[in-house]
Backbone bond lengths (Angstrom), bond angles and torsions (degrees), N, CA, C in turn:
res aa  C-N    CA-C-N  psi(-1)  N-CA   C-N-CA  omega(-1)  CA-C   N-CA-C  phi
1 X - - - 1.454 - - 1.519 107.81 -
2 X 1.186 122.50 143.29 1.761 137.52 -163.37 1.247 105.52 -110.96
3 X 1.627 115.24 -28.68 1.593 92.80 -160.24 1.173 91.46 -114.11
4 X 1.692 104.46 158.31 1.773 105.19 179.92 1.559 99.22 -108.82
5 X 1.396 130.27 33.60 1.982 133.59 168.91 1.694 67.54 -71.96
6 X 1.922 84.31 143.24 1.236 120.83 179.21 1.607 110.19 -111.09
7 X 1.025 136.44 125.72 1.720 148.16 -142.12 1.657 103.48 -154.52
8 X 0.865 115.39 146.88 1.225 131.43 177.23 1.527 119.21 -64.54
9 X 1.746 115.81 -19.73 1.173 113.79 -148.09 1.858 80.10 -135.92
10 X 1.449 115.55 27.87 1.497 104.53 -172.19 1.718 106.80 -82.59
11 X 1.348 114.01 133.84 1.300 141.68 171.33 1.211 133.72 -97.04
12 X 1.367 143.99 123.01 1.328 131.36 -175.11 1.348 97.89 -124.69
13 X 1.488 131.45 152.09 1.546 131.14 167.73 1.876 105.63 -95.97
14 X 1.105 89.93 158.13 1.431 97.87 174.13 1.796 114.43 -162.92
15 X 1.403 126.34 177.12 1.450 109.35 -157.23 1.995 70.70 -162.76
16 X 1.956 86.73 141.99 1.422 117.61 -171.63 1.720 101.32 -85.57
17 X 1.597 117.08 136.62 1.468 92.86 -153.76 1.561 81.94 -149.93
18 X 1.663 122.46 147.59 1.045 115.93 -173.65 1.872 97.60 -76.96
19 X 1.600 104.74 172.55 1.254 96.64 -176.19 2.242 75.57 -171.80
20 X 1.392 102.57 107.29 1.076 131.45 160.04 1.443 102.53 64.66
21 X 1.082 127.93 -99.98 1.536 141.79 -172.41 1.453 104.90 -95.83
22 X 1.769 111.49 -39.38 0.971 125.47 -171.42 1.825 139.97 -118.76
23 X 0.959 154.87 -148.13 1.440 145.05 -156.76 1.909 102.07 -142.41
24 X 1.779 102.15 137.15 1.538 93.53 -174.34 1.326 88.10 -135.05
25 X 1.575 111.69 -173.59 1.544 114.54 179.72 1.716 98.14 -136.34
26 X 1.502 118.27 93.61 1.289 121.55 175.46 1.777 109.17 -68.88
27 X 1.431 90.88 142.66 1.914 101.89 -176.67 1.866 77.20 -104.28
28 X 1.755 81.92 179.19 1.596 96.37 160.79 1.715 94.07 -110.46
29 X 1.343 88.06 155.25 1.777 106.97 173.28 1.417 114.45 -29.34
30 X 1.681 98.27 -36.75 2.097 79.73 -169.21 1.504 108.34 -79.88
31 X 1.331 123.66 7.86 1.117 121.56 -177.62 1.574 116.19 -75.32
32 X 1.982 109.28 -37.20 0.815 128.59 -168.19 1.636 116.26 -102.40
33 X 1.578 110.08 -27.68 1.555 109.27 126.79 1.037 124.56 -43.38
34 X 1.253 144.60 -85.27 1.379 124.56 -161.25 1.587 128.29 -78.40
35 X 1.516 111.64 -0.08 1.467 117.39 169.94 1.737 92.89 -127.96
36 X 1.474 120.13 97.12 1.840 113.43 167.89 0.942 97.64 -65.45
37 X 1.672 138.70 -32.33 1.502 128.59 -139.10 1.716 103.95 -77.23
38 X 1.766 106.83 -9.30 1.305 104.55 171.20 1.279 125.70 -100.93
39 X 2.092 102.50 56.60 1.605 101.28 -172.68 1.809 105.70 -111.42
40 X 1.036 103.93 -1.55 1.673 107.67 176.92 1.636 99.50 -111.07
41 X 1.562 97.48 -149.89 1.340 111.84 -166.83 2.015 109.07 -68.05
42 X 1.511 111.57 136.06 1.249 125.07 158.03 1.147 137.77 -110.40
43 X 1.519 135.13 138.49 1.295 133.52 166.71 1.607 111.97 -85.67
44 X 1.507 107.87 153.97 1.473 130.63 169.12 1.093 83.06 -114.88
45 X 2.014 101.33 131.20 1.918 97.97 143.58 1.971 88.85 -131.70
46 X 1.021 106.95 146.17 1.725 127.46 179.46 1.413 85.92 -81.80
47 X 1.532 87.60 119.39 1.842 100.33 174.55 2.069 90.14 -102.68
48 X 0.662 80.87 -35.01 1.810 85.45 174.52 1.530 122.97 -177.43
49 X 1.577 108.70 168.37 1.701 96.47 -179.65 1.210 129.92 -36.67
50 X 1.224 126.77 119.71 1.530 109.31 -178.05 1.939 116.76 102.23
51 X 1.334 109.21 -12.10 1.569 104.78 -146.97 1.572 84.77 -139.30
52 X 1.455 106.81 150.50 1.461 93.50 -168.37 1.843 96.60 -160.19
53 X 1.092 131.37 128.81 1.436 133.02 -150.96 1.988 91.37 -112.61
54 X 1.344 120.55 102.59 1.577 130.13 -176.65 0.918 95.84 -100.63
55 X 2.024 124.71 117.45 1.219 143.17 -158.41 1.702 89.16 -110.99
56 X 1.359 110.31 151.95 1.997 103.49 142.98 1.546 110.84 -92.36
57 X 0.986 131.01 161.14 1.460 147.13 162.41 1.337 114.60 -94.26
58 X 1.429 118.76 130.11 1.240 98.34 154.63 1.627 128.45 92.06
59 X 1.590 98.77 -27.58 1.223 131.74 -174.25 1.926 119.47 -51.05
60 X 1.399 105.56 145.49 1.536 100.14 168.71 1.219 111.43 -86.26
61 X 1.398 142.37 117.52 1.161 130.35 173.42 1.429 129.77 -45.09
62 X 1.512 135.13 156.17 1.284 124.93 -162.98 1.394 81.51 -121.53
63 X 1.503 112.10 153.17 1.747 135.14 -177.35 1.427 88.63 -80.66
64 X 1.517 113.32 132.80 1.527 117.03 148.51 1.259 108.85 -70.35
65 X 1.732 88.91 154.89 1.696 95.17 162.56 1.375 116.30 -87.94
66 X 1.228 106.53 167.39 1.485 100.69 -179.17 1.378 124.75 -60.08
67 X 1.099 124.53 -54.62 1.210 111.62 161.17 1.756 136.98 -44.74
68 X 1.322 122.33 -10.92 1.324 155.58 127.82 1.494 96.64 -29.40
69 X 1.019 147.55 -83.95 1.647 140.65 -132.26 1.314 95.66 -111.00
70 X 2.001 89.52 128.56 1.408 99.62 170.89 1.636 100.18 -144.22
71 X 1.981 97.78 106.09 1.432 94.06 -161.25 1.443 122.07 -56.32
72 X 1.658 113.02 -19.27 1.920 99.90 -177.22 1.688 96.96 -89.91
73 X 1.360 132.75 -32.73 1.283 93.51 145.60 1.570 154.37 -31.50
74 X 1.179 101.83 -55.90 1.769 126.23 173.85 1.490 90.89 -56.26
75 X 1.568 135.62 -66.90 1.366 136.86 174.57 1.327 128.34 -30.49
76 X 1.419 108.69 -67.39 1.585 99.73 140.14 1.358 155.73 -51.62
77 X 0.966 112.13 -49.38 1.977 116.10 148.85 1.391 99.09 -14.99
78 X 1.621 99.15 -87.83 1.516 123.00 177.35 1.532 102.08 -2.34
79 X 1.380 112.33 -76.61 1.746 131.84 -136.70 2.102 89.45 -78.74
80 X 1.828 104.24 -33.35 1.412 82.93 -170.00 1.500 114.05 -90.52
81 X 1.176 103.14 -20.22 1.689 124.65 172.94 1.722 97.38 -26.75
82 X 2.056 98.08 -78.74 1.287 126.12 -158.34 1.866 100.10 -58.30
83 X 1.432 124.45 -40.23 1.386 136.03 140.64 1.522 128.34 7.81
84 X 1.315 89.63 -73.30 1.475 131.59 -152.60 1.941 96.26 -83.52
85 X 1.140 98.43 -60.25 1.644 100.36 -178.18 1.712 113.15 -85.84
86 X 1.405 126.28 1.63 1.353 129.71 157.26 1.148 123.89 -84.12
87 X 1.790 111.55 -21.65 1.413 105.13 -168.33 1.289 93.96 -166.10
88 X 1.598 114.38 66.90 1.200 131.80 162.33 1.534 131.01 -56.32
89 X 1.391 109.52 -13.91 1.583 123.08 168.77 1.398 117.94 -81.93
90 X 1.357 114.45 -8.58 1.655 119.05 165.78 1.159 117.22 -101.31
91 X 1.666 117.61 5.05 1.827 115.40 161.50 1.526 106.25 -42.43
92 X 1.157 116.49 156.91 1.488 110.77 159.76 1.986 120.35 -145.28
93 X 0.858 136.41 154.01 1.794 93.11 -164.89 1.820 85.25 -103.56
94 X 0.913 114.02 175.46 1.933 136.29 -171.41 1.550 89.84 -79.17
95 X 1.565 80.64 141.90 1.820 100.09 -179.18 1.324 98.42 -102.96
96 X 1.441 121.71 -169.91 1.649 115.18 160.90 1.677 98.84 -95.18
97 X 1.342 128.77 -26.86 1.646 115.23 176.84 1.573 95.96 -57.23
98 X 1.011 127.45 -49.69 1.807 118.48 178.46 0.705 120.52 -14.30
99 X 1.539 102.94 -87.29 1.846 146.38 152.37 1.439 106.44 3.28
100 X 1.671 115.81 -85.65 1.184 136.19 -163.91 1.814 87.41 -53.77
101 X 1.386 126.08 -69.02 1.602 117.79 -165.62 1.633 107.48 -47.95
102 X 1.170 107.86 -51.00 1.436 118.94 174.45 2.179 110.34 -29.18
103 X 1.402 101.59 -70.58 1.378 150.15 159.28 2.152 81.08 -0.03
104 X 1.490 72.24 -72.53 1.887 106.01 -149.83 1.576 96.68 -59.90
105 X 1.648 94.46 -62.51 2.205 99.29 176.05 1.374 100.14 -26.75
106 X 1.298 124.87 -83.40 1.646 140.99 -175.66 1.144 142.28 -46.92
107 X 1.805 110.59 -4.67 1.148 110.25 -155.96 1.508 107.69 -98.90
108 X 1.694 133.14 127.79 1.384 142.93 -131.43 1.447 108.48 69.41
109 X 1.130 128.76 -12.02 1.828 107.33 -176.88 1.496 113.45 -55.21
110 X 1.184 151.05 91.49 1.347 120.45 172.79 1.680 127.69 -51.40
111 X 1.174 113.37 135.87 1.230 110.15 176.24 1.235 134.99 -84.82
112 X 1.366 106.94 -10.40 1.761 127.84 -131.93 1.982 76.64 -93.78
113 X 1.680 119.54 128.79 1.010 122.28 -174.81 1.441 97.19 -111.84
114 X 1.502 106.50 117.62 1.910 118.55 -172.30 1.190 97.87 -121.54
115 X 1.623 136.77 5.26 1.906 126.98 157.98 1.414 96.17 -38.66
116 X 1.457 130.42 -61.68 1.808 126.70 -137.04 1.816 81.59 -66.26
């Protein structure tokens, strides 16, 4: 991937690669172009089989752009964030009955956001 526009749905490939004794996960450059903050130390946490949540450590935060910030978004984050680390024994991971209700709530919503 070439461009560093930031999207909701941005993807980078990468391939599991031996690395000394042990196992690494090489990005391509634009990954690390367009996010520096992933030039020191990172966390993995397994959000589920297959799925894997790549933190920075340590990191300087980068300024959104404006179009980036949406404070009752950010508000929420906030509320599930603070949630999430008080009462980490009520995580639960998504079923497919979820899914499917989820599915059903949404179905006709358009998503496609044409304000910008």
């Amino acid at each position: 991937m070439t461009s560093t526009t930031r999207s909701p749905s941005e993807q980078y490939s990468g391939k599991v690669t031996p690395v000394g004794n042990s196992k690494g996960i090489r990005f391509d450059a634009a990954f690390f172009k367009a996010h520096p903050e992933f030039s020191g130390e990172v966390r993995a946490t397994v959000l589920t089989d297959g799925q894997v949540l790549l933190s920075a450590r340590n990191s300087v935060p980068r300024e959104p752009t404006k179009d980036e910030v949406d404070p009752v978004m950010l508000g929420f984050l906030s509320f599930i964030e603070k949630q999430m680390a008080e009462h980490p024994d009520m995580i639960e991971p998504v079923d497919h009955d979820q899914l499917s209700r989820i599915r059903k709530l949404v179905e006709g919503v358009d998503t496609n956001d044409t304000a910008h």
